[in-house]
N, C-alpha and C positions, 0 to 999 in steps of 0.2 A: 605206103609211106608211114612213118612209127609217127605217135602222137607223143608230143613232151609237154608236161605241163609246165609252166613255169610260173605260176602262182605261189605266193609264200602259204601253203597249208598247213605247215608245222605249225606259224604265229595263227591262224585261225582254227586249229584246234586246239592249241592251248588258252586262246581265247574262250571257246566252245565252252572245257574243260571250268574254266574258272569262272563262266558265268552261272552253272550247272552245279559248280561248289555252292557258290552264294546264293543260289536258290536253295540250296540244301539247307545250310545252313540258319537262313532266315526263316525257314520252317521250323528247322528246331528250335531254333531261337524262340520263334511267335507259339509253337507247341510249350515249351517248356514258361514260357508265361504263363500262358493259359490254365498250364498244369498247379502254378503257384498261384493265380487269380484263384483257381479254384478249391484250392487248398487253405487258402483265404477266407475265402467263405464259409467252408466247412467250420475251420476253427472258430470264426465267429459267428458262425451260428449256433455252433456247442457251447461258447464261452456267453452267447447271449441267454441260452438256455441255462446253465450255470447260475448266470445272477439271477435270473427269477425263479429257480428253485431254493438257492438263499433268500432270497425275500422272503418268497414262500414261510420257509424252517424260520427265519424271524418273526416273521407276521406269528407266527403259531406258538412259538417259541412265548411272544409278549403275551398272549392267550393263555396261557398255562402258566405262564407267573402271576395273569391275573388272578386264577382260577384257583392255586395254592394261597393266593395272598387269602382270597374268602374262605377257603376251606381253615387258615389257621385261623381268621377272625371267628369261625364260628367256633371251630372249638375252644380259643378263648372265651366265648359266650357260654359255650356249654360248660367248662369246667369251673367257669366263674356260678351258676344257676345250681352244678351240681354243690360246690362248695355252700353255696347259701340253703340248697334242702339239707344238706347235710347237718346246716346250724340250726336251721326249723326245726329238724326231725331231733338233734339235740336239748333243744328248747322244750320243744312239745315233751320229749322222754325224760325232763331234771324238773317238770314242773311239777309233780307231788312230791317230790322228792325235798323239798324243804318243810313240806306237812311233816311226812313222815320223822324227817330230822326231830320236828320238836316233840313230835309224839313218841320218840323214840327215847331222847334226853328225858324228857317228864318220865317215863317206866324207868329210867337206869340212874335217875336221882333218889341216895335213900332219903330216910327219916334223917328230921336236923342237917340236914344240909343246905343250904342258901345261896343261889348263885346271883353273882352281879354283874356277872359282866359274859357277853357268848360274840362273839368275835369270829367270819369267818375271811379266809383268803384264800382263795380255789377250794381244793377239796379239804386246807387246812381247819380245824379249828381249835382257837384258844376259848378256852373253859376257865371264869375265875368265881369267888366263893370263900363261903366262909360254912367250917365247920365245928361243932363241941370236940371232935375226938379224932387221931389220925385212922379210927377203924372205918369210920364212917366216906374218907375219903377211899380207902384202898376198896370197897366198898364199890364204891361209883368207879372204881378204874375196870374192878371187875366185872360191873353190868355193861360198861362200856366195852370192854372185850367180846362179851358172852355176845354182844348185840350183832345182826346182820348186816347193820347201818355202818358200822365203826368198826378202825381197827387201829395196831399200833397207839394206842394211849399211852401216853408220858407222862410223867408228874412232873413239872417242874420247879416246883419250890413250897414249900410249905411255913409259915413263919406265924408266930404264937403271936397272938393280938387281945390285949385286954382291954381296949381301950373303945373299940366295939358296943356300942350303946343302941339300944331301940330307936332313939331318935336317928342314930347316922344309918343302919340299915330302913326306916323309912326313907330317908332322903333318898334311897338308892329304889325305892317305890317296890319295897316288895313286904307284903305284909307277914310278919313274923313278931316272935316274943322271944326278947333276950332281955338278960339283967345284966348291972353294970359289972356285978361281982363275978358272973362266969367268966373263965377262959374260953375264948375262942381260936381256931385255927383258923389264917388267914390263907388260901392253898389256889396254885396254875399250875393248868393242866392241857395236853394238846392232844389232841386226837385227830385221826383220818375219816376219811368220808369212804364208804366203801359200798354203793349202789349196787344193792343187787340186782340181775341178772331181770329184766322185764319175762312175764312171759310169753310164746311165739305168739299166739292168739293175739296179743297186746300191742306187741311189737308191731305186726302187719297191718290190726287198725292204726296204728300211727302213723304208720310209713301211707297208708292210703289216706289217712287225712292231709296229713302233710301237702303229699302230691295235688289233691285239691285247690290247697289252700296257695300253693303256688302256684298252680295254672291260672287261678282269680290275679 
């Protein structure tokens, strides 16, 4: 005898079917979270790594500006100490050098000539005086030239004075003899300072004094 089923099996496997979707699916579903959970993490754990390597490059960063800021204060200090042996060693190298000035003006003043007045402003100097004759000035313009001391001498003015008496060149405290009846030239005159050259020998004891004298 045939067997017939009559069960509705089409609606339970289409049932079957669609419960076996939604498992699927919810797999993927729960897979594809999971995939993004852990993609999640990854980024932030590289994004957390991120900012503490900028910390990092900051933190070091402020270290190296502090480290420049010293380096330029010292060299401020240094170019400030070098400037000042500079002025020592200047000091120390111009200080016979006003010996010599006068020792130099006494050899290139002649006979009869009287000065009263020596004026300096840097390396300028104003020369004023009183002479008998305009020989005796051009004279001192010439020792003044010749001299190693001096250079560029000027005259600048020369002007006849009779009026010139022994009593007013004392007041000016320089001992000398004139009469009321000579003419005198009354003469300004400018000259440069022209320091020669120390020499090596000189120069490197000064430079090792100096230094001394600045580490005290």
């Amino acid at each position: 005898m045939a067997k017939i089923n009559l069960l509705p099996w089409r609606q339970e496997l289409n049932k079957q079917r669609q419960q076996e979707f939604l498992v699927i699916s919810a797999a993927v579903a729960l897979t594809a979270a999971a995939i993004v959970m852990l993609f999640h993490v990854l980024m932030s754990g590289q994004l957390s790594d991120q900012e503490e390597r900028k910390a990092y490059i900051q933190s070091e960063i402020a270290t190296l500006d502090g480290q420049i800021k010293q380096i330029d204060e010292l060299q401020t200090r240094k170019e400030e100490l070098l400037a000042r042996m500079k002025v020592i060693q200047d000091l120390q190298g111009r200080r016979p050098v006003i010996v010599r000035v006068f020792d130099e003006i006494a050899h290139a003043v002649p006979d009869k000539i009287y000065l009263t007045s020596f004026q300096r402003s840097g390396d300028m100097f104003t020369i004023e005086g009183y002479s008998e004759s305009n020989t005796q000035v051009s004279a001192f313009l010439r020792n003044l030239n010749a001299s190693t001391w001096f250079k560029n001498p000027v005259l600048a003015n020369v002007t006849a004075d009779e009026t010139v008496t022994k009593k007013d060149l004392k007041d000016n405290k320089r001992n000398v003899i004139a009469t009321e009846s000579k003419k005198t030239n009354k003469f300004a005159l400018r000259v440069e300072l022209e320091s020669p050259e120390p020499a090596p020998e000189d120069e490197k004891a000064g430079v090792k004094k100096t230094n001394k004298e600045a580490a005290k």
